[in-house]
C-alpha positions, 0 to 999 in steps of 0.5 A: 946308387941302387940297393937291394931292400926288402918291403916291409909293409906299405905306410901310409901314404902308400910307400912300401918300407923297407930298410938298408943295409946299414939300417936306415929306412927305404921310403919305395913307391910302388913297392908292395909288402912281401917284394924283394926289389931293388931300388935307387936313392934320390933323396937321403935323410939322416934316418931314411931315404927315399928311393925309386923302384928300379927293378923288383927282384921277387913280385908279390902276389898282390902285383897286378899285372900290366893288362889288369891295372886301371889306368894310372893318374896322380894320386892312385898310388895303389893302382898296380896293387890287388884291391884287397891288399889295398884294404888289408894295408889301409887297415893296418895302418890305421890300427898302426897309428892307434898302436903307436899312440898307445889307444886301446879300442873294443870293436873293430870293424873292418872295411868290406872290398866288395862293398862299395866300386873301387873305380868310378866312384867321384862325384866330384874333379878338378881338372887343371888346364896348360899349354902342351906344345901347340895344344892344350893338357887338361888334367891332373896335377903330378907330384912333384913335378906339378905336370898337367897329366891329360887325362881324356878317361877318367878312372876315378871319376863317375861314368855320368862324368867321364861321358860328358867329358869330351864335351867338356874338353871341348868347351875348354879349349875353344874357350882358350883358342877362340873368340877374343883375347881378353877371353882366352886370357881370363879363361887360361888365368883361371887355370881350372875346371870343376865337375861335379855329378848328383843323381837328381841335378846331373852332371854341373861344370865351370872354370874358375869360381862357382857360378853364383846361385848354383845349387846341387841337390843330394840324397843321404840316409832318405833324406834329400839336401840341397848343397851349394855347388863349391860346398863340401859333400862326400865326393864317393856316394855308396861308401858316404851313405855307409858312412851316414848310416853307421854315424846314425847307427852308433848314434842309436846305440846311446840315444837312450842315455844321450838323445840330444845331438852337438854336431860340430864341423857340422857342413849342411847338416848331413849327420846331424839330420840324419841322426834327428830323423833317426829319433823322430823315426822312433818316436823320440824327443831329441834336440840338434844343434850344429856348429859350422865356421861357413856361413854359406854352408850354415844357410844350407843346413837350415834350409835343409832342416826346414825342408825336412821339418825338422823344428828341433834342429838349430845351427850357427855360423860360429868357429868351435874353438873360438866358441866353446863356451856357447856350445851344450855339450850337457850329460844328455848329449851325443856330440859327432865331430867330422873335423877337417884334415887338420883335426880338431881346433886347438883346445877342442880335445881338452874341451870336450875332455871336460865336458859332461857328454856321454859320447862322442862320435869321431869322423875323420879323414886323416889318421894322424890328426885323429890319434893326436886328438884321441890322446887328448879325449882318452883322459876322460873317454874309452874308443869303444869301437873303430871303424874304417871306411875305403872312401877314397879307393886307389889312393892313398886316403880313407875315413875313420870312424870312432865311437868313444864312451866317457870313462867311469868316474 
């Protein structure tokens, strides 16, 4: 069954919206707000359907054409989309998700497009491997279908990356058509090849688990910091320095008031660091102390701090959640978050909405977990300001940054 449907707007997610004629809502991707288009339904929900685009009816101008499009891969859901329509919706739908969750905020701060490469920015794929016929697909998964797309040129990934691709692509498969079986098998069990590109180590790559002992050396803020190869670090480097430089920013703005740091979810102690040498730049007394879950990453953020002599900087291998009640959250202090996708642990709103802390700095990677924590924290703080950052371009994600001050008395 195909309808006519007017796009609304594009969601989160990328999906343009619209609705039927008898009022249910139409879940279309690769529809653009402002498109008359008319679309099949495959799958219908009570309130909503979802729907494939069969035809469009009236274009937006932000449509790209054919011969302008980059390449399309699994995950660039915004890829036939001009790029600053892209960034217009991502906005709106972050000051969306505060809106319905009813979080006023003071400053917002939009995201410059021309700021930062909107293609080859990752550091960072993985590309999994299955047979194809007699030969081999190396790529990305499709959703939903979990098809290996072969990708040969990759339009996300950086130049370092894609020039040694071929070289890669070739390894694997020798890997899993040559040599002895035992081999060919394990590699295939395996299912995957990690690549990950730093301007000072160059371009690393594997199958399967990290190699023990590698080590990958980063640059953030002027500082230098070594990561092990299977840990966390911003996959796109221009819009992660950005992101570094404003936390450090927002940081300054209450040092005076709040010059000690509780960085949680605190990885190899990117901003923590970068906001202590920020302090000791100035002149200023200022204490650092990181909390992370993993305990590799904990080692990392102190080889980091004694590398950069930062002596004030101290770090456990402890879950927040499970440890609020060692953690200094004092009226002298500044606490940054970066929590994973799912947000902060449970009770670590309510937590922090107790706490003493002057301000918090919220770095997120998932609107709807930030807003379901922002609710918790509003009892007790005001979102000061907000801003975004387009970390992942063509896809459907991007970082968010609040800053949030505690409500007088």
């Amino acid at each position: 069954m195909t309808s006519s449907v007017y796009i609304a707007k594009n969601v989160y997610g990328g999906d343009g919206l619209g609705r039927l004629g008898d009022g249910r809502v139409a879940f279309v991707p690769g529809a653009w707000a402002g498109e008359h288009v008319r679309a099949e339904i495959v799958e219908e929900k009570r309130h909503f359907v979802k729907a494939k685009l069969v035809e469009i009816l009236e274009s937006s101008p932000d449509r790209l054409p054919e011969d302008k499009r980059p390449p399309g891969m699994p995950g660039m859901v915004y890829a036939g989309l001009d790029y600053r329509a892209e960034c217009r919706a991502k906005e709106a739908q972050l000051k969306e998700f505060l809106d319905r969750a009813r979080i006023p905020f003071g400053e917002f701060r939009p995201f410059d497009p021309a700021s930062a490469s909107q293609l080859g920015y990752r550091n960072k794929v993985v590309y999994h491997f299955a047979r194809r016929g007699d030969g081999w697909a190396i790529g990305y998964r499709a959703e939903p279908s979990h098809e290996i797309v072969d990708v040969e040129s990759d339009p996300l990934a950086r130049p370092e990356i894609n020039a040694k691709l071929p070289e890669i692509r070739r390894a694997v498969v020798t890997l899993l058509t040559t040599g002895p079986e035992a081999v060919r098998r394990d590699t295939e069990r395996k299912g995957g090849v990690t690549v990950r590109w730093t301007k000072k180590t160059g371009v690393k790559w594997w199958i399967g688990d990290t190699p023990p002992g590698l080590v990958l050396k980063e640059t953030t803020a002027g500082l230098d910091f070594e990561v092990p190869a299977d840990g966390f670090y911003q996959v796109n480097p221009e819009v992660g320095e950005m992101l570094a430089q404003t936390v450090v920013g927002e940081y300054e703005k209450g040092a005076s008031a709040a010059p000690d740091v509780v960085d949680l979810y605190c990885g190899v102690g990117v901003f923590g660091l970068c906001c202590l040498k920020n302090a000791s730049d100035r002149g200023c007394p200022m204490r650092l102390f990181g909390v992370e879950s993993g305990r590799q990453a904990v080692d990392f953020a102190r080889r980091n701090a004694a590398s950069q002599g930062a002596r004030d900087a101290k770090f456990f291998a402890w879950r927040v959640g499970q440890s609020l009640r060692r953690i200094p959250a004092g009226p002298g202090t500044t606490v940054v978050v970066d929590p994973p996708r799912g947000g902060l642990e449970r009770g670590v709103a309510r937590w922090l909405a107790g706490s003493k802390a002057p301000r918090i700095i919220y770095v997120s990677c998932d609107p709807a977990t930030l807003v379901r924590d922002l609710r918790e924290l509003s009892a007790s703080y005001a979102a000061e300001s907000v801003g975004w950052f387009n970390m992942f371009p063509r896809t459907a994600r991007f970082e968010t940054v609040v800053t949030l001050g505690r409500k007088n008395p």
